[in-house]
N, C-alpha and C positions, 0 to 999 in steps of 0.2 A: 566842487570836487577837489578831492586833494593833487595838492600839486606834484607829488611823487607818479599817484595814477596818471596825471596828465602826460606827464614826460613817458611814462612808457607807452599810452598809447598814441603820441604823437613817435614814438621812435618806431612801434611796430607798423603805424602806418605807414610815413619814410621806406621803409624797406619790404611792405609789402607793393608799394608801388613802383620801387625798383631806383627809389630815389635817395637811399641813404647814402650819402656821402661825409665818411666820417673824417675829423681831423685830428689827430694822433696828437697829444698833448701829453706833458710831461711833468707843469705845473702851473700853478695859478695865474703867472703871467701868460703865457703858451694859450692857458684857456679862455682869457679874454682877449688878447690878439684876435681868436679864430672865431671865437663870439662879434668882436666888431667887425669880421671881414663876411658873417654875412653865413657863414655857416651852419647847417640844421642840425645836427649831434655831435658830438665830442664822443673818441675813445681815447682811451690812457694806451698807453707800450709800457710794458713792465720792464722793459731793456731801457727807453731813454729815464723813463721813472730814476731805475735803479743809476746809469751812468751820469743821471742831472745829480748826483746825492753821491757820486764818489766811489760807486758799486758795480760793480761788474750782473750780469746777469745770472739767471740761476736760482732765486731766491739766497742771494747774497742780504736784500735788506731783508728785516725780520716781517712776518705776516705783519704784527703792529705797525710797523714802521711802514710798510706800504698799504698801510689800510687808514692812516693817517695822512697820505699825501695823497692818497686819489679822494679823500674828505676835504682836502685845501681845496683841490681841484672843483668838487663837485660846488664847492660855497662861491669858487669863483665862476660861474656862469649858471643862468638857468636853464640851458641848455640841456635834452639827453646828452648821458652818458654812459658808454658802454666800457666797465674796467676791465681790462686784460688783466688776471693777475696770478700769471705765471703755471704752476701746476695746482694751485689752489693750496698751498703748500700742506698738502698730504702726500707720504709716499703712497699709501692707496685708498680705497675707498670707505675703508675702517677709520682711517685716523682722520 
């Protein structure tokens, strides 16, 4: 099976058993720290994202640019991952 399908249905299992306990990472090192500490999924914070990079929150960095460091993120552990990432940078549901 592929390993994308694996990670989400190990992540919906985690949380339909009431077991998901995620650990908010920010980048690549962050995501193997919490990988070696034993941890079952990874999410991203689009705030420490953006303030680990010199940005304030808000979609201050660009869609690109945060769609490239939660990719660092994802290559650093094989872990689920859930990305936060921000408003989805649409102002609505058209764009």
């Amino acid at each position: 099976m592929h390993a994308q399908i694996l990670k989400a249905q190990t992540f919906r299992t985690l949380n339909q058993q009431g077991n998901l306990i995620l650990a908010n990472v920010w980048d690549s090192a962050s995501a193997k720290i919490f990988t070696q500490a034993g941890f079952p999924a990874l999410g991203t914070s689009s705030a420490a994202i953006a303030y680990a990079h010199g940005c304030a929150d808000a979609e201050k960095l660009s869609c690109t640019q945060m769609m490239q460091h939660i990719a660092e993120i994802a290559r650093a552990s094989a872990l689920p991952l859930s990305a936060d990432i921000e408003s989805a940078y649409g102002a609505s549901a058209a764009h």
